[in-house]
ZAMARGU-4260 file (C-alpha; in steps of 0.2 Angstrom, whole numbers, plus 5000, padded with zeros to 4 digits):
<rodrens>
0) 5377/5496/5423 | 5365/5491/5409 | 5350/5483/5413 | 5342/5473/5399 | 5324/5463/5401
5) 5328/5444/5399 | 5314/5434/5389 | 5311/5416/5398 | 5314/5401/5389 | 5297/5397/5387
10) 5293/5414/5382 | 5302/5412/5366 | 5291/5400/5355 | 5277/5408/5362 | 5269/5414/5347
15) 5273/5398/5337 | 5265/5387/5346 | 5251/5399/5348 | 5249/5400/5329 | 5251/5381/5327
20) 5238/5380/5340 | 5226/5390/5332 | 5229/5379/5316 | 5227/5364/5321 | 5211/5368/5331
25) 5204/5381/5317 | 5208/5364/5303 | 5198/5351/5314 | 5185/5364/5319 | 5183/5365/5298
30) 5184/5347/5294 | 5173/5339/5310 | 5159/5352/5308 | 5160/5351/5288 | 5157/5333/5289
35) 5141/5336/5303 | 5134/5347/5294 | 5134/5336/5278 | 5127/5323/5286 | 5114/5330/5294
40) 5105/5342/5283 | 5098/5346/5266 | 5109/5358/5253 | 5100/5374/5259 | 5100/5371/5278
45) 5119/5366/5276 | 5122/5381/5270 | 5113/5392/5283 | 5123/5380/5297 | 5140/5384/5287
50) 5136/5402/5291 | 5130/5401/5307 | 5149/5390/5311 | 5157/5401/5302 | 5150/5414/5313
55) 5153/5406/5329 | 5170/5402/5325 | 5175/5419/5323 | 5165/5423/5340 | 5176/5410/5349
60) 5192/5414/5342 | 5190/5431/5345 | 5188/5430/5363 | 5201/5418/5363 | 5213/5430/5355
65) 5204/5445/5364 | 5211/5435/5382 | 5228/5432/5374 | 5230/5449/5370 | 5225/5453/5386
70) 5238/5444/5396 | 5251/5447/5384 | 5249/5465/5386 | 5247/5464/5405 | 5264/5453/5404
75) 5271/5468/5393 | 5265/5484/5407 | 5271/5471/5421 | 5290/5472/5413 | 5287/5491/5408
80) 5284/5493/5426 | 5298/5483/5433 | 5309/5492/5422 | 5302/5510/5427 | 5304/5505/5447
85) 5322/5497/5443 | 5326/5513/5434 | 5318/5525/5444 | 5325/5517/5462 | 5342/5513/5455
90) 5356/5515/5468 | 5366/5524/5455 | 5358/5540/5448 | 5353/5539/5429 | 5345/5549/5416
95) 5340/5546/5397 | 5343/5560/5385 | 5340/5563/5368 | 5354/5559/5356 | 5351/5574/5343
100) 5346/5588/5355 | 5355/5582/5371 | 5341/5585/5382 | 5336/5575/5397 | 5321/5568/5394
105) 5318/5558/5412 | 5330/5555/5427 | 5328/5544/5443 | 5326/5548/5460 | 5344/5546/5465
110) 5350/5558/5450 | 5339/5572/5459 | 5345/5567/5475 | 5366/5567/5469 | 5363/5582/5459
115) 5352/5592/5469 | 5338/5595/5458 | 5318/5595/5460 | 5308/5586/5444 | 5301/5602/5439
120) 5319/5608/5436 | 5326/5594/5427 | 5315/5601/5410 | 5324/5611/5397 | 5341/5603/5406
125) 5354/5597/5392 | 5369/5583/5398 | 5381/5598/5396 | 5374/5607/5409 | 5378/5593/5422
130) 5397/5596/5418 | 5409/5610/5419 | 5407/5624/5406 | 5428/5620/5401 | 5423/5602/5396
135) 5407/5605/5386 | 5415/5606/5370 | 5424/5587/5376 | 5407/5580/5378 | 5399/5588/5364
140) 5414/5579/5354 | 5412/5562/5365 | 5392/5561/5363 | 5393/5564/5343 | 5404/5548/5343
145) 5395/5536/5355 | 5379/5542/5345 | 5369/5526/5342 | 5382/5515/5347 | 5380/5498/5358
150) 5385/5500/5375 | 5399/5511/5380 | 5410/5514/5394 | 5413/5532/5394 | 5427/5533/5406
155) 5429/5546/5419 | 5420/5565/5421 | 5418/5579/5430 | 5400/5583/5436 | 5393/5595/5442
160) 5377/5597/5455 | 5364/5612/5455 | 5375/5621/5469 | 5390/5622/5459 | 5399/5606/5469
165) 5410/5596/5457 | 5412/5579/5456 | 5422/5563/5446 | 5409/5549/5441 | 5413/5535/5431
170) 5401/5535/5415 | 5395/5523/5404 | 5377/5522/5393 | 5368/5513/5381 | 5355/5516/5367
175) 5336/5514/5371 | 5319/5522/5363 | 5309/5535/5373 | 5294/5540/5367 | 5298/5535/5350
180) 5314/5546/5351 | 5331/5538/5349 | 5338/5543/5365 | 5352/5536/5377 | 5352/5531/5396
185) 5369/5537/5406 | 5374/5529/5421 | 5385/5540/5434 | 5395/5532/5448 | 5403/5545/5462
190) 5422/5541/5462 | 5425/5558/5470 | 5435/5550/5484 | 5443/5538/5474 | 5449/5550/5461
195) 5454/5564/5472 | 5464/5549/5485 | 5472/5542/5464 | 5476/5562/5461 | 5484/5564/5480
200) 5493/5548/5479 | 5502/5555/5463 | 5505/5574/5468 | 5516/5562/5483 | 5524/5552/5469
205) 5528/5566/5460 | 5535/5576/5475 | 5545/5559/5481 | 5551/5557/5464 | 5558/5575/5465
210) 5565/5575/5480 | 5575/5560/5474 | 5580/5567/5458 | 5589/5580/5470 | 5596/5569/5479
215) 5615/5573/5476 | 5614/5550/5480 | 5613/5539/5466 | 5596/5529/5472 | 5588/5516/5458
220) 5578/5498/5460 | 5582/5481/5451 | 5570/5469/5449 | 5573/5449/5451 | 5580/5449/5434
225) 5592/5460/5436 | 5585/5475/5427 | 5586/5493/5434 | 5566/5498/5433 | 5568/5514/5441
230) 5582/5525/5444 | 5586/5546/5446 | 5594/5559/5437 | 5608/5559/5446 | 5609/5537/5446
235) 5607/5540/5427 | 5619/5553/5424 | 5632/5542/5436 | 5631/5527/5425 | 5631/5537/5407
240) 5649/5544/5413 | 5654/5528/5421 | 5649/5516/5406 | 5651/5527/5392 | 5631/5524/5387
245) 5626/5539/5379 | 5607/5538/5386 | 5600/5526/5400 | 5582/5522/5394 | 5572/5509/5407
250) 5572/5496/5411 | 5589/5491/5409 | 5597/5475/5409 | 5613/5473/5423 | 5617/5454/5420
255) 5631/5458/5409 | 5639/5471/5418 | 5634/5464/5434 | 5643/5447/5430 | 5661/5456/5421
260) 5661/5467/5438 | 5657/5455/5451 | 5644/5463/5457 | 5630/5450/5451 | 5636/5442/5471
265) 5629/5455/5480 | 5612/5457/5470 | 5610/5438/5473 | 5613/5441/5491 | 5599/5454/5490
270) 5588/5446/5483 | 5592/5431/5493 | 5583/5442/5509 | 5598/5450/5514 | 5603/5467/5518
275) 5620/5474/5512 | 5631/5491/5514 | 5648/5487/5506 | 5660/5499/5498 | 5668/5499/5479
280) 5680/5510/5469 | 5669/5515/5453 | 5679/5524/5440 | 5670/5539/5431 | 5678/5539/5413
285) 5673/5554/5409 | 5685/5563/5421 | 5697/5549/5423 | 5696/5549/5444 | 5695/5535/5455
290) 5679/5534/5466 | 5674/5528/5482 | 5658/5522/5485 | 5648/5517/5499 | 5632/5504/5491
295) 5619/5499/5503 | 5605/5487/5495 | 5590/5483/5504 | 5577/5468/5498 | 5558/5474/5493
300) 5547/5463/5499 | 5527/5464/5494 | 5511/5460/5505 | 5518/5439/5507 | 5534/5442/5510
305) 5541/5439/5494 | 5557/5447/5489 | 5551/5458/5473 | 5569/5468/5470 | 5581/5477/5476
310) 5581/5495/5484 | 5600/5502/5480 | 5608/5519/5487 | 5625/5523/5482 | 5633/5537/5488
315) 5653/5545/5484 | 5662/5545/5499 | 5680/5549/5491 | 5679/5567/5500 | 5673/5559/5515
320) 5686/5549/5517 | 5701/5558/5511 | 5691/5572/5526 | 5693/5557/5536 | 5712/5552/5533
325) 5716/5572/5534 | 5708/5573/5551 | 5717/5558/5559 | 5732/5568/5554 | 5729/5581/5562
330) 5725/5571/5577 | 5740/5561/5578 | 5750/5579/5574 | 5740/5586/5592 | 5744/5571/5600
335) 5761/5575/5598 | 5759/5591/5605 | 5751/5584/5620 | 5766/5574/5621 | 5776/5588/5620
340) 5769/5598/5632 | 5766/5583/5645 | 5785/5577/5643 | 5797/5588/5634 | 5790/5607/5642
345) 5787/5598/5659 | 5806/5589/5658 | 5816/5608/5654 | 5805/5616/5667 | 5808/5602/5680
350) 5829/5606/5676 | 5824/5625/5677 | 5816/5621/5696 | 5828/5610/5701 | 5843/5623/5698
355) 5832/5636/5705 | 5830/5625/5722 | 5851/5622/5722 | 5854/5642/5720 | 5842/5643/5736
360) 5849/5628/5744 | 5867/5635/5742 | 5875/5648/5756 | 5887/5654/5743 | 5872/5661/5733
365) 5885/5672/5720 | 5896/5655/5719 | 5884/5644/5716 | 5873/5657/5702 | 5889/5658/5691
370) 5892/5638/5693 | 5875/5636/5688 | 5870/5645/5676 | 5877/5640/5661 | 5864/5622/5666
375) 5852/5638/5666 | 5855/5644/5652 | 5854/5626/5643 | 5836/5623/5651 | 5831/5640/5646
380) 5836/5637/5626 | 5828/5620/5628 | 5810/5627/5635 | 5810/5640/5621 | 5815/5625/5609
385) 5801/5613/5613 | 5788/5630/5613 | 5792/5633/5598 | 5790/5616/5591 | 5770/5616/5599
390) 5767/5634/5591 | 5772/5628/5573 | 5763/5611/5575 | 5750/5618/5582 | 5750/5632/5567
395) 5751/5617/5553 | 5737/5610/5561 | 5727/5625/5560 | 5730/5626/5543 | 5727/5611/5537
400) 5709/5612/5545
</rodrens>
């Protein structure tokens, strides 16, 4: 904030009209009161009279210039005043310094009040001792260039109270005389909070940006133009070994790979509002291998519901899905042993039964063990045959898992 002290309009030609004034009036005081004189009196009491008007023109015009230097002055201690009380009750603590010796030479009330001084204790204080002891070769450097310079925004700093607390304040200052000293008066705004939420804000960013650089995904952002603005490691080493470009540098432009692929439909969609999850083979060139990959885009929309770009996750799902097609194997392999078990065991041991119930049924129990047996025999074979046949699916299965 720089205050300055406005002349008024009329103010300006003040002392020219002041001086013309006084001309004009000093001219036709000379000429009227010559030609009086002349007229009425002798050569000797003319020249008693010219003295005596001489006499009480200087009289008059010294009052007159006695009252006009009165009230200029008056007007100049009312300004000096102003200035003092706008400088003293500013909101925003301030101080002027000397620009040689760096010391403060008057502070406001708010200063003491934000710094947690008393008056007494502000003499003898240099600017570098409102600052931490690590910067004070920083703003020993900073005030030797400002110097005399016009008004200047000095950017941020760390401050520092009388107890030690530390603060940012947004800086600026401009030249001024003090006391016939060339000097400079520093504004400070507190934007402690401000600051320390901006430095929060980007201690987050960095931490989401490296959880997503991580990410074993492939997560970038196109803008409506089709340009790839953000993007991480592992979307940027994807795309070197699938084009063949030896660096990815940001922003980069998609249009004419998005149109030679096809995929310049799906960003339209996107950016049309609409949310997608698709799936596309990608060859990596570098090893030659075919790709699947699952790409879902979502539209970024800002604070009017605009659609601003395009939020796109891609992620290689070839393991998955040969995981998948491995384990529908397996499947339809134990759901041939269910059928096993639930047709061909429960057939051989319905034959075993049934002869079982004939031997009982039979009086001739010798007779009809010999006649049947060999039927037996044949269920028997066929039992151990389909129980082998579940033991070495059942085996393969466990292997292939």
């Amino acid at each position: 904030m720089h205050y300055c002290l406005s002349i008024p309009a009329v103010m300006k030609n003040y002392p020219l009209r002041v001086a013309l004034l006084y001309f004009f009036i000093g001219a036709a005081w000379i000429f009227v009161t010559d030609w009086l004189v002349d007229q009425i009196a002798s050569y000797a009491r003319s020249q008693a009279l010219q003295s005596y008007k001489g006499l009480f023109f200087v009289c008059v015009t010294a009052v007159l210039l006695y009252f006009i230097i009165l009230g200029n002055y008056r007007r100049i201690k009312r300004k000096e005043l102003e200035y003092r009380c706008m400088f003293k009750e500013n909101p925003y603590p301030m101080l002027v310094y000397d620009i040689e010796t760096l010391e403060v030479l008057t502070i406001n009330n708010t200063f003491l009040e934000k710094y947690g001084y008393r008056k007494n204790e502000v003499v003898g204080l240099r600017i570098t001792d409102i600052g931490p002891p690590e910067d004070e070769l920083a703003i020993l450097d900073f005030v030797k260039k400002v110097g005399e310079k016009g008004f200047s925004d000095s950017g941020i700093w760390r401050q520092v109270t009388k107890d030690g607390r530390s603060f940012y304040a947004k800086i600026s200052s401009h030249p001024t005389l003090f006391g016939g000293r060339k000097a400079r008066i520093m504004i400070t705004m507190d934007v402690d909070e401000e600051m320390r939420a901006k430095k929060g804000l980007q201690a987050s960013e960095r931490k989401l940006q490296t959880l997503i650089d991580n990410s074993n995904d492939y997560i970038y952002m196109v803008d409506p133009r089709l340009c790839i603005i953000d993007a991480n490691a592992a979307f940027k080493e994807k795309f070197r070994r699938v084009t063949g470009i030896s660096a990815v540098s940001l922003p980069l432009d998609l249009t004419p790979m998005a149109t030679s692929t096809g995929w310049e439909r799906y960003y339209k969609r996107a950016l049309a509002g609409e949310h997608l999850q698709f799936e596309e083979q990608i060859t990596d060139q570098e090893s030659g291998e075919l790709e699947l990959h699952e790409i879902v885009m979502n539209p970024i929309h800002d604070e009017n519901g605009q659609v601003t770009g395009i939020g796109c996750f891609s992620r290689d799902i070839t393991l998955q899905r040969k995981r998948e097609e491995q384990i529908q194997l397996q499947v339809a392999k134990l759901k041939n042993i269910a059928w096993l078990q639930s047709h061909e065991l429960r057939k051989s041991l319905t034959n075993i039964m049934m002869l079982a119930s004939l031997i009982q049924e039979e009086p001739d129990k010798q007779a009809a063990i010999k006649e049947l047996l060999p039927l037996l025999q044949q269920s028997c074979n066929e039992l151990d045959q389909v129980v082998r046949t579940i033991v070495e699916t059942a085996s393969a299965v466990e292997k292939e898992a």
